[in-house]
C-alpha positions in Angstrom: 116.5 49.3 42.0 112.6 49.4 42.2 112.2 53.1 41.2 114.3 51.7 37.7 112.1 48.7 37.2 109.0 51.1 37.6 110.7 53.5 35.3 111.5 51.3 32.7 107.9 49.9 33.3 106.3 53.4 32.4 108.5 53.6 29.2 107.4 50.0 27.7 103.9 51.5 28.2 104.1 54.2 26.9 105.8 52.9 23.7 101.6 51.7 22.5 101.0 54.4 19.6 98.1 55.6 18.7 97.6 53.9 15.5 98.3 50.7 17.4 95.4 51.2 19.1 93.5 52.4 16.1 94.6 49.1 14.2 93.8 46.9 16.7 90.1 48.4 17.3 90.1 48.2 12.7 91.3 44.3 12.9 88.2 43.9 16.2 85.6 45.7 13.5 86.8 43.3 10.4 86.3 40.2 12.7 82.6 41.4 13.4 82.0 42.6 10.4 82.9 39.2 9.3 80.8 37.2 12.1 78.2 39.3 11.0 78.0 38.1 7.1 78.4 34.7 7.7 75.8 34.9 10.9 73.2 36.5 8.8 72.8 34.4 6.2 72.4 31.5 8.4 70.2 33.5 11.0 67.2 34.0 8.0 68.0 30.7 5.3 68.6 27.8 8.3 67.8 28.8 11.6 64.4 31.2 10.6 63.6 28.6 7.8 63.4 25.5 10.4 62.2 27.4 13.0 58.7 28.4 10.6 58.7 25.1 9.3 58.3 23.8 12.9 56.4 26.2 14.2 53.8 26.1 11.1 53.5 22.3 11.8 52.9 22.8 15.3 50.0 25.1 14.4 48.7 22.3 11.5 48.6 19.9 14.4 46.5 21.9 16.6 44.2 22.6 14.1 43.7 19.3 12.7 43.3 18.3 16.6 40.7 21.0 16.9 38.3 20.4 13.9 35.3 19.4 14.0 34.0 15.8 11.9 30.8 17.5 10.6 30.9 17.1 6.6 31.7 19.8 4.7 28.7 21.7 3.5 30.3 22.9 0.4 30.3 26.6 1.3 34.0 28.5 1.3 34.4 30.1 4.8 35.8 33.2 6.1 38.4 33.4 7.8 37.7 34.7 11.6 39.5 38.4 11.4 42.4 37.8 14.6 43.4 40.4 16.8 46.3 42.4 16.3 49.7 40.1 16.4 47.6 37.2 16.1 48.8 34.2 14.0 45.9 33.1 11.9 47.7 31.3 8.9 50.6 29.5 7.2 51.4 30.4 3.6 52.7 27.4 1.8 54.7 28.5 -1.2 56.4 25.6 -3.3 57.8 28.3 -5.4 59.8 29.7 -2.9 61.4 26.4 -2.0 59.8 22.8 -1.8 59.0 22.7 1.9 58.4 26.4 2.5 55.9 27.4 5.0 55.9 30.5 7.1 52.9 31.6 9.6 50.7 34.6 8.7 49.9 37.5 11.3 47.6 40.0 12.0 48.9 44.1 10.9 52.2 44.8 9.3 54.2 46.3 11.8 57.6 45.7 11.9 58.0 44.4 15.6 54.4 43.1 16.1 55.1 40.9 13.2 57.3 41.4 10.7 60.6 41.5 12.4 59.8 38.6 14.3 61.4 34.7 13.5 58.0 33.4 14.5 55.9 35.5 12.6 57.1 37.1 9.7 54.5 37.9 7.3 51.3 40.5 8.2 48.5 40.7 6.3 47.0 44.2 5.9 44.6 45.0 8.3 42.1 47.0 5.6 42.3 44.2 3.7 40.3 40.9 3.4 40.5 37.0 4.9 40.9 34.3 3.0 37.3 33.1 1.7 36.0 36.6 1.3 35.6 38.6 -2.0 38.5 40.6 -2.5 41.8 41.2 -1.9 44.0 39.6 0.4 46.9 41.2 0.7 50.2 39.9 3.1 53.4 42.2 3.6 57.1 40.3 4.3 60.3 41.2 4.3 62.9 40.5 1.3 66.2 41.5 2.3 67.1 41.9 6.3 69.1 40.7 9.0 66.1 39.2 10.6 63.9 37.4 8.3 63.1 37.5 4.6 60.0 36.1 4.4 59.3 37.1 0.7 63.2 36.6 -0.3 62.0 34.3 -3.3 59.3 35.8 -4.6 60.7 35.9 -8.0 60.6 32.6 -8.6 57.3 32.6 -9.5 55.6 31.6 -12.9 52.4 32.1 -13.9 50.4 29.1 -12.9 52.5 28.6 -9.5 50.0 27.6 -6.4 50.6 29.3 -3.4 48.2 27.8 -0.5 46.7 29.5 2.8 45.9 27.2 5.5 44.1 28.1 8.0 42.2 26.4 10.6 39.4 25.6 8.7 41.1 24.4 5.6 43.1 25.3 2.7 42.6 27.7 0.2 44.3 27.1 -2.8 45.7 31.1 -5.0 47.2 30.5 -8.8 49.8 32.7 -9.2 49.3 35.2 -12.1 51.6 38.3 -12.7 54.0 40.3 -10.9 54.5 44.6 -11.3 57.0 47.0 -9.8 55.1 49.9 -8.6 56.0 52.9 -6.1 55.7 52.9 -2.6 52.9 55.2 -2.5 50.8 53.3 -4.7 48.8 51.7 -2.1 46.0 51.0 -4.6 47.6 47.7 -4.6 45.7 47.0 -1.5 42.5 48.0 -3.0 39.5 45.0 -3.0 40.3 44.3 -6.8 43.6 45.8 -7.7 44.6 45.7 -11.7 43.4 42.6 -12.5 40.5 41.4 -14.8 37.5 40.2 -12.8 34.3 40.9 -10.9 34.5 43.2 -8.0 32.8 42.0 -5.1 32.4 38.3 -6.5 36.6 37.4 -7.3 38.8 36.7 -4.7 42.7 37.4 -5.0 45.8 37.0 -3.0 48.5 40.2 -3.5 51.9 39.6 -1.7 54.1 42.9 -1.4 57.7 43.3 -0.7 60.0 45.6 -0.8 62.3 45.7 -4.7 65.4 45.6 -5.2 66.3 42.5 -3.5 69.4 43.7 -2.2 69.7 47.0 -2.6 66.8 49.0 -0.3 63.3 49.4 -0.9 62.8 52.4 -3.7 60.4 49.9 -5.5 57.7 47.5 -4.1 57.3 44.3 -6.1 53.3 43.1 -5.7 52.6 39.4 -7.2 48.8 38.8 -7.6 47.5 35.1 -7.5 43.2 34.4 -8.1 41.2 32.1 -6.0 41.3 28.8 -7.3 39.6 26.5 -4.7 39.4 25.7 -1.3 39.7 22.3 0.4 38.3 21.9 4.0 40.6 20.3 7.1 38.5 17.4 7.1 39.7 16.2 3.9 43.6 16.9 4.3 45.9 18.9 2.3 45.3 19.6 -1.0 46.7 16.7 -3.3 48.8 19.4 -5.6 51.0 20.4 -2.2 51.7 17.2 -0.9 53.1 16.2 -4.3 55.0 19.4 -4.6 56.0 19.0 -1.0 56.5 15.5 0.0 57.4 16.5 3.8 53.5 17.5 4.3 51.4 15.1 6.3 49.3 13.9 3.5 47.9 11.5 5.8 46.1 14.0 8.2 43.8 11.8 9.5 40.7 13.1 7.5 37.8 13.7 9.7 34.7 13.2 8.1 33.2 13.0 5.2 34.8 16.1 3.0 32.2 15.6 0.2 
């Protein structure tokens, strides 16, 4: 009687078919596939969004804590170069979406900084800071699993303010045109790239990201924004980006006289 039961045993077994196997490892890949497009999307437009919004206030806090109360002596600073990795900024970019925020990095390597949820944008190391004739030029992500940093960047419309803040203050970029150029055209990242001006005397901000938006990277889309002002930390954020972006702390504390 048991050598039947283990007999008929080894035949139900053996009854599982190949292509029952390959169908149910097909229906396992669909259902991952799956978690996978609904994960992503709310990986890098929720959980990456809040998590730089957070962040980037964290880092406003600090260095509004950290300022000093001297008055403002009316000269536009440098920005202190950071060490590689280094978080140095927040780009505030209404354009993008009305409480956008994401922290700027030192270099654009993909896993120093821009394949990381609490970085996310690099700005070229050959490049200038904010405050210093010339070009600054930042690098993020469009399309990814990770983060998209520069997913929006076609919302912007000549005249468009895009802000860096940094612990010293605000500088304040007005967006002016957009081009599609090559990836080899690295003259983008030039001191004064294709724009009118005065070498050595304009400042600019260039933003780069890989074109199309969803379908790889044969293309790089450059937006280039000019210098417009900048507003130091002692006399709060700039009026234009609290009124575009209600959520900012317009009441800062100022420290100082700002004048």
């Amino acid at each position: 009687m048991d050598e039947t039961r283990a007999a008929r045993g080894r035949r139900r077994r053996a009854r599982l078919s190949p292509l029952t196997v390959i169908g149910e490892l097909l229906l396992l890949g669909g259902l991952g596939v799956f978690g996978y497009i609904v994960w992503q999307p709310w990986h890098t437009g929720l959980a990456v969004t809040a998590k730089q919004t957070d962040l980037s206030a964290q880092d406003s806090a600090k260095w509004q804590s950290e300022a000093s109360a001297e008055p403002w002596d009316g000269v536009v600073p440098v920005a202190q170069r950071p060490a590689e990795g280094e978080v140095f900024a927040v780009l505030h970019a209404p354009a993008f979406g009305t409480t956008y925020a994401n922290r700027v990095a030192e270099t654009t390597d993909w896993w120093t900084v821009l394949n990381l949820d609490d970085k996310g944008i690099g700005h070229y190391e050959t490049t200038q800071m904010p405050g210093e004739p010339g070009n600054v030029a930042l690098a993020g992500h469009r399309s990814g699993p990770l983060i998209n940093s520069f997913r929006e960047i076609m919302n912007l419309r000549v005249g468009d303010p895009l802000f860096i803040e940094t612990a010293d203050g605000w500088y304040t970029y007005r967006f002016r045109s957009i081009e599609y150029v090559l990836p080899d055209e690295t003259d983008v990242l030039n001191p004064f790239p294709r724009l009118d001006g005065t070498p050595g005397q304009d400042q600019i901000l260039t933003l780069t990201t890989c074109h199309p938006k969803l379908a790889g990277s044969d293309e790089r889309a450059i937006a280039y924004s000019v210098f417009e002002g900048y507003q130091p930390r002692s006399a709060g954020p700039p009026a234009e980006l609290v009124e575009l972006n209600p959520t900012m702390e317009a009441t800062q504390a100022p420290r100082g006289d700002a004048s």
